[in-house]
Structures are given as structure tokens and as C-alpha cells.
C-alpha positions in Angstrom: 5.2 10.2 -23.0 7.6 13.3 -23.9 4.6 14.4 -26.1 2.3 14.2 -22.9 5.0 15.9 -21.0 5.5 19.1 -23.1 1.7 19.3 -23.6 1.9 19.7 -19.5 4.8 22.1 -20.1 2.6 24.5 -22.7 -0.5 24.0 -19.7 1.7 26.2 -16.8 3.7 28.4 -19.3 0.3 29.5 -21.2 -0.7 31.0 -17.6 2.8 33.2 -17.9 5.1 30.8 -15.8 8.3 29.0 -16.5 8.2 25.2 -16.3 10.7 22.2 -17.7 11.7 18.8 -17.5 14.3 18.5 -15.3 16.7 15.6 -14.5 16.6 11.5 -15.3 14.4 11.7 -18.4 16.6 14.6 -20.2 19.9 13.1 -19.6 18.5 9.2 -20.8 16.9 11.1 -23.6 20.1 12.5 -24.9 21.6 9.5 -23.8 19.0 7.1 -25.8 17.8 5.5 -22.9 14.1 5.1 -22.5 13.1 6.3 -19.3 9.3 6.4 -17.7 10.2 9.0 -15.1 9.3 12.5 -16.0 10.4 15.6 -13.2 9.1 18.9 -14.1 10.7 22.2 -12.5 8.4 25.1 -12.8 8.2 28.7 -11.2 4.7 28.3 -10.0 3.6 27.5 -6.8 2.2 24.4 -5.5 -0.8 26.1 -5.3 -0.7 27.8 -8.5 0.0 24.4 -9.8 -3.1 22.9 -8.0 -5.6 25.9 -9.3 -3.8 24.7 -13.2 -4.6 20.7 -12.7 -7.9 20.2 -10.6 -7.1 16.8 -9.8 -3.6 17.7 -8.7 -2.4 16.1 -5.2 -0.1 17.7 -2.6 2.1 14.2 -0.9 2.9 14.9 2.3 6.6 13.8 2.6 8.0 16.0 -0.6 7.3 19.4 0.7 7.1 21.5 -2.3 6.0 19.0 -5.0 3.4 18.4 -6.7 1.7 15.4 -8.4 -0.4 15.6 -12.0 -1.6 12.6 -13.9 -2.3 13.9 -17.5 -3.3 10.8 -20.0 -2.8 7.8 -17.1 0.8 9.5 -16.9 2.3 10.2 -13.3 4.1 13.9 -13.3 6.0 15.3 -10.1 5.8 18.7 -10.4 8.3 21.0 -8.2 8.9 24.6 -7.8 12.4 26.2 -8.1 13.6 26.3 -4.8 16.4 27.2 -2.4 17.2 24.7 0.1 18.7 26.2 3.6 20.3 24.1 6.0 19.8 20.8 6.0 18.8 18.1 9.0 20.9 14.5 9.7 22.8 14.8 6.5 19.5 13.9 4.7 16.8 17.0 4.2 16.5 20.5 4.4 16.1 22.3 6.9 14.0 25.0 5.1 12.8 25.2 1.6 12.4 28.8 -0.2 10.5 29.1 -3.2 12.8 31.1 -5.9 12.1 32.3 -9.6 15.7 31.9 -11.1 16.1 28.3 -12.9 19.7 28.8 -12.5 19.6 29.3 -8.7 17.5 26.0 -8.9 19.6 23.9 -10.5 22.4 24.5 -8.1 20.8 23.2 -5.2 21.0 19.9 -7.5 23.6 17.0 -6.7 25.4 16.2 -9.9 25.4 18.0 -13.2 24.1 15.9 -15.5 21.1 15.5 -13.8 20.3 19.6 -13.9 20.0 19.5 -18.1 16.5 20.7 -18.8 13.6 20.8 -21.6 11.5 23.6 -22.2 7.7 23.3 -24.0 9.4 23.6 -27.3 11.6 20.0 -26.7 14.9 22.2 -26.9 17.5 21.7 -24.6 18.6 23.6 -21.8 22.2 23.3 -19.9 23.1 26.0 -18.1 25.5 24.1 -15.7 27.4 21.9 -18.7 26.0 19.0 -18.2 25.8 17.7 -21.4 29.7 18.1 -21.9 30.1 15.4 -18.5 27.5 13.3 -20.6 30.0 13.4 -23.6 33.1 12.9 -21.6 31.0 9.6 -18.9 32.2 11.7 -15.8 29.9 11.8 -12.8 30.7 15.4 -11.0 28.6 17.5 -8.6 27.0 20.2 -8.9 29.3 23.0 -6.7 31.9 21.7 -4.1 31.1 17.8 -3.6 32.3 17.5 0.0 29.4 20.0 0.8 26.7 18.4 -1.6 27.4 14.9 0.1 27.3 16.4 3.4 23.9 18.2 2.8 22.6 14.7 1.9 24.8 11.3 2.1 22.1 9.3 0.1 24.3 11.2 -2.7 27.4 8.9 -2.1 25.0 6.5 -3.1 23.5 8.0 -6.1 27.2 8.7 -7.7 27.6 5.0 -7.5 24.6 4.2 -8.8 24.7 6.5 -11.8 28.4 5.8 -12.4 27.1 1.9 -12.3 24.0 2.1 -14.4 26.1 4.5 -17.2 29.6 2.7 -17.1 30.5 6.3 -16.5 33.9 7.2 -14.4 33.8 8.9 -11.3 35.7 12.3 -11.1 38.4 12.8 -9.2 36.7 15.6 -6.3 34.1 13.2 -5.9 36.4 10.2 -5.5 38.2 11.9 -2.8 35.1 13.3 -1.9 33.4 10.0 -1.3 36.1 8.6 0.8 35.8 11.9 3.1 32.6 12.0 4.2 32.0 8.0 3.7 31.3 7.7 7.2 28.0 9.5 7.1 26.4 6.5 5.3 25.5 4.4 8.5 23.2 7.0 9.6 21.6 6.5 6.4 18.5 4.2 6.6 19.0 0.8 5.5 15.3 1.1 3.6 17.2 4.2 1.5 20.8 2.0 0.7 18.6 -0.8 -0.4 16.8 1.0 -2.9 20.3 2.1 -4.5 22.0 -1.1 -3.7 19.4 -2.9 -5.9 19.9 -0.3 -8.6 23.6 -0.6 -8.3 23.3 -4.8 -8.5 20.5 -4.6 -10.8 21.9 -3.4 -13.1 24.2 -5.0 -16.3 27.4 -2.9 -14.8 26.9 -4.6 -11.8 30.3 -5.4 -11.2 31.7 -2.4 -11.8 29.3 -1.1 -9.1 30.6 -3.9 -6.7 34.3 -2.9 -7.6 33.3 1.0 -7.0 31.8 0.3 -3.3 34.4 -2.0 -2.5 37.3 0.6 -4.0 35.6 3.5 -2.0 35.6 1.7 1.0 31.9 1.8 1.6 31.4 -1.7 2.1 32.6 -1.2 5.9 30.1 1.7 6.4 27.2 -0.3 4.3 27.7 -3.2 6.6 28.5 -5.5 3.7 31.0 -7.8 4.9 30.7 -10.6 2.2 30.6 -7.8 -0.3 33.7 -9.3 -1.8 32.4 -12.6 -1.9 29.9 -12.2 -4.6 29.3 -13.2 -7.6 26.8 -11.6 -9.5 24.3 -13.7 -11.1 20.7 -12.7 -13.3 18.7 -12.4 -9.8 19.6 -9.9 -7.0 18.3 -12.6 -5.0 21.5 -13.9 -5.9 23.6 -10.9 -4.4 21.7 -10.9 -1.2 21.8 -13.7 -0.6 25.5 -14.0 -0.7 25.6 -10.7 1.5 24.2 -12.3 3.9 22.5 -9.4 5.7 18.4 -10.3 6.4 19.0 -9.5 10.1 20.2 -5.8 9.1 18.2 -4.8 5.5 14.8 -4.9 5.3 13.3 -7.5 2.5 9.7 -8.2 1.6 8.1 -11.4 3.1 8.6 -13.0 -0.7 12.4 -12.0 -0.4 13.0 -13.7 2.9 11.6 -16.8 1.5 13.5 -16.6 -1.4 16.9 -16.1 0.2 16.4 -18.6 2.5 15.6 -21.1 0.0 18.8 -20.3 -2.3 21.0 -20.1 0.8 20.0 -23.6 1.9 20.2 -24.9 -1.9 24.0 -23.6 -2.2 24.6 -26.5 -0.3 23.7 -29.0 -2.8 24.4 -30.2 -6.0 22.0 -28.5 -7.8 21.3 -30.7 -10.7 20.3 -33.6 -8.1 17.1 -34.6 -8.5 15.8 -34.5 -4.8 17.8 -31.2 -4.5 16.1 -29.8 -7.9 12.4 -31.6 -6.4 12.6 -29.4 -2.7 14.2 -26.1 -3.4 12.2 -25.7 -6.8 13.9 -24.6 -10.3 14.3 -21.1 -9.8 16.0 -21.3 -5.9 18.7 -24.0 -7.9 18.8 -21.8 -10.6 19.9 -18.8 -8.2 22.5 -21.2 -6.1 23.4 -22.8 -9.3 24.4 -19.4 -10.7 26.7 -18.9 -7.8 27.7 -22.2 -8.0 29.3 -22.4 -11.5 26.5 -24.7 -13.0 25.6 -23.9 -16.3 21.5 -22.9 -15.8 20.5 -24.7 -19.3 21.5 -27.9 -17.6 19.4 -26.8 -14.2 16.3 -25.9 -16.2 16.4 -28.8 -18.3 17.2 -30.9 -15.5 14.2 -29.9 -13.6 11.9 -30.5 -16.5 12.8 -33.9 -16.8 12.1 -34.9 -13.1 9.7 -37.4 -12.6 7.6 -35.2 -9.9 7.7 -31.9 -9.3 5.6 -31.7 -6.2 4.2 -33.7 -3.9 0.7 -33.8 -5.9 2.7 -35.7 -8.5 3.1 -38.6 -7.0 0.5 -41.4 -7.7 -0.5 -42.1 -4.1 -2.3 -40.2 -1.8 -2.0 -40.6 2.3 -5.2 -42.0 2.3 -3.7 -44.6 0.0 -0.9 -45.0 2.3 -3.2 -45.4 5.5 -5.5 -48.0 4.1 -2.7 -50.0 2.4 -0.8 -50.2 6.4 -4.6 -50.2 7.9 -3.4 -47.2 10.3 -4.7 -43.5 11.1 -3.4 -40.6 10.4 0.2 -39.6 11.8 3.5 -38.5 11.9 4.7 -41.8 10.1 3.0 -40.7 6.2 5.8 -37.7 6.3 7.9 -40.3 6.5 7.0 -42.3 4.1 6.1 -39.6 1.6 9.7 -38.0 2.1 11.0 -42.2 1.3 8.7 -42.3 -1.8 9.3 -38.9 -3.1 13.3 -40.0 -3.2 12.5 -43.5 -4.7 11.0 -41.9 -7.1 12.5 -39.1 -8.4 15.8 -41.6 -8.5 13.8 -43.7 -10.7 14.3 -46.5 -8.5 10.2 -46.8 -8.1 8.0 -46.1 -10.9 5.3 -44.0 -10.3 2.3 -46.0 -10.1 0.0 -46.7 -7.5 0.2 -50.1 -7.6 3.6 -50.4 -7.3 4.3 -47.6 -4.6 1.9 -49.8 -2.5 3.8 -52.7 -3.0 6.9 -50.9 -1.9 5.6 -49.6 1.1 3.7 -52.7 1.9 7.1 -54.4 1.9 8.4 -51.8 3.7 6.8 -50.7 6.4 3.9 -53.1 7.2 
């Protein structure tokens, strides 16, 4: 990918521009982090860029960026720039195209995302970024007050990176944080849900819960069972425990999925009829949060006797001709006594026998 990339930085610089990764995939790559991201800065133009790469696309909502695929590999492409002014505490108000990399980099938020690559693969960090790589301090890039009033998603992103790198917080952004904290509930819940599952996604997760909840931003993130939970191998897990589906947006599959492991925390999770309705991974969520050990849930669940209702040697046509009735309300019923008598191993699962049971039973 980096070989792909600096071919795509020798493509703009051969036509007499500047141009070089920028950001997330310089810092990992010092870092030893593999990263899939690539951000190129460059001194040409969008449209100088689109007259380089014919196949080049303009998006709509990232004025001044560009998007190249070179070898099935995704590039963002985006001019130095000055940013002036900027609107709700989220985007600028005007964008000026600059030539100065330096004058680029300061309209960056923190400075070890402004370290840079040029065609040749050697490093360039005009703003010290690799010496905060080397110490694990996230710091901003000028005054942070100002750079987390220009854009609040920023309070966000210093968790998030402090999370994801075990790096500390420095001190102006600390106090910085706490200052202008109350900005974050204008702040769209679609944008503090994309960090917030970076933040709990990650294998610092913890220490990303400890950082919101020392920062106070749990209040203005309107997580009130922030301190509640327990993080477990599924975000799932978090969200459900935060309790928030009426506030953050989550796909239909989400929903589901909370609702499933909220009901299952509830239950013993290594019952069988508990195991049987919620399925193995909803139990293995609650069982997480729980304090069941997950080996026990999995093998549990293998060992059930059903596992849906297709399982079960009997089928409601079975069940109507064995009570001579039609169709109704009374096979769920029955099914739901069956299922249970079944997975408790108190009715084998034959045919023949079921019917006897619900012969006895219910005729």
C-alpha cells in the first residue's frame, strides 16, 4: 500500500507540485501500526489533481478533497489550505487554498497527526510531532481552547487517540477539554458515535471510559450509565449497558441485537431455555456482563438438545392431527411447552414420544 501511495506521490510532484502523506498512516507507520488509511496533502488544486487522475472524483461534502483509486486503493487527496472562520463549532467557514506545507499543517488538530512523507518515504516533521510520539502525549496543534472551539468533534478525537495509543493527555488539553466540554451536545449523536465506538472498540477501552468519565463528558455525551459498564469483547456489550437507543442512532441489526442482550441479562445465561431463545452470541454478550465465564456459554449452547424450533421432531401439522384440530393460537402453546420439555431433557426428542406427551396433555 505505501508503495502504491508514493508511486501517487512521484504522479503530482513529476508535474512540478508538492504532495505528501499526511496524518494517521505516518504516525501508525512510525508507530508499527498497520493502518489502511492513506491522506495525501498536496499543493495542487482539485482541479489540477483531476486533469493528473482521469478517473478522479470531486465528493460533495469535503470541499477541497479529492478522491483517486490507484491499484483498487482508495486515496483522499487534499490541497494545503487555510481555514477561516469556522460555523457551529464544526466546519469552516471559508477554505483558502495556500502553497506553504507549514501554514497547512497548522490548521491541523493535534501534532502528531501533521508528521508527513514525501515521494522518497522520508520523513517530514515540521511541528515535532514525532518527539510527542516518543514521549505518548496527545497535544494540539497551536492553543487547544481555540482548536477545540473551531471544531468540538476534537474533544472527541483526543480521547479517542489517547484511548487507541495508551498515550496521556497533556495538561493544556486536559484543562482544555474541561473548558469548552459543553460544546459537545451540539455535536451530532451520528459523529460521537463513530468516536465512541472507536473509543470502546478498542483494547484501551477502559482507559477511554476512565478518560470521559474523568473529563466530565459523560454529562454532555448523555451517558448516564457510563459508569456502569463493563467492557466486554462486543460493543454491543457497552451499548447496551448505556442504555441510550432512544438518543444514538444504531443500525436495524444493532437494535436487535441490544434488545436481545438486554432482555438476556435477566437470565441465567447457561440455562438451557435461556441459551435456546436469546441464541449463543446475545448470552454470550449478557454473559460477559454477567461474570459467566464464555467457554462455559459456548459449550453450553453446543450441547443443547435443540437449537431452534426446526429441531424439534414434530411439526404443527403433527401436532394438529395428533389433537384432530385446525390451526390456532393453542400450537404456540404447545410448541413453547415442548420446546422446554425438551431442552430439560425431560422429553426425548422423538416424534413418537412428543405425541404421546401431548396426547396426554392436552387432548
Amino acid at each position: 500500500m505505501l508503495e502504491v501511495a508514493l508511486k501517487l506521490l512521484e504522479e503530482i510532484t513529476s508535474r512540478g507540485f508538492k504532495a505528501y502523506i499526511v496524518g494517521g498512516f505516518v504516525r501508525d507507520y512510525i508507530l508499527g501500526i498497520n493502518s489502511n488509511d492513506i491522506d495525501i496533502t498536496t499543493s495542487a488544486t482539485p482541479k489540477d489533481i483531476k486533469e493528473i487522475f482521469d478517473d478522479s472524483c470531486l465528493p460533495s461534502e469535503d470541499y477541497g478533497s479529492v478522491t483517486v483509486i490507484m491499484k483498487g486503493i482508495r486515496f483522499e487527496i487534499t490541497t494545503f489550505r487555510k481555514e477561516i472562520g469556522y460555523i457551529d463549532n464544526r466546519r469552516p467557514a471559508e477554505v483558502k487554498y495556500i502553497d506553504d506545507l507549514y501554514e497547512d499543517l497548522l490548521r491541523r488538530d493535534f501534532t502528531i497527526n501533521t508528521i508527513c512523507m514525501d515521494e522518497d518515504g522520508n520523513i517530514v516533521d515540521l511541528l515535532n510531532g514525532q518527539e510527542d510520539l516518543k514521549n505518548g502525549v496527545i497535544k494540539t496543534v497551536g492553543i487547544a481552547k481555540d482548536r477545540f472551539e473551531e471544531d468540538v468533534l476534537r474533544i472527541l478525537r483526543a480521547v479517542r487517540f489517547a484511548t487507541i495509543l495508551d498515550f496521556r493527555l497533556d495538561n493544556e488539553v486536559i484543562d482544555a477539554i474541561k473548558d469548552r466540554r459543553e460544546l459537545l451536545s451540539s455535536l451530532s449523536y451520528n459523529r460521537k458515535k463513530e468516536e465512541l465506538d472507536k473509543i470502546f472498540g478498542s483494547s484501551y477501552a477502559n482507559k477511554g471510559i476512565e478518560l470521559l468519565l474523568g473529563l466530565g463528558l459523560d454529562k454532555y455525551l448523555e451517558l448516564e450509565n457510563l459508569s456502569k459498564v463493563k467492557c466486554t469483547s462486543s460493543l454491543i456489550g457497552v451499548w447496551t449497558v448505556l442504555d441510550v437507543l432512544d438518543k444514538y442512532p444504531f443500525s436495524a441489526n444493532e437494535r436487535e441485537l441490544i434488545s436481545a442482550v438486554k432482555e438476556a441479562l435477566n437470565y441465567n445465561n447457561l440455562d438451557p431455555y435461556t441459551l435456546y431463545r436469546f441464541g449463543l452470541y446475545a448470552n454470550s454478550v449478557a454473559g460477559e456482563i454477567n461474570g459467566y465465564d464464555i467457554k462455559n456459554i459456548t459449550e453450553s449452547y453446543n450441547n443443547l438438545v435443540i437449537q431452534s424450533k426446526k429441531d424439534l421432531d414434530i411439526s404443527s401439522q403433527d401436532i394438529m392431527n395428533c389433537l384432530n384440530r385446525e390451526p390456532g393460537s393453542y400450537l404456540k402453546e404447545i410448541y413453547g411447552d415442548v420446546e422446554r420439555q425438551v431442552l430439560y431433557k425431560r422429553l426425548e426428542n422423538n416424534k413418537d414420544r412428543i405425541i404421546e406427551y401431548i396426547i396426554s396433555k392436552y387432548r
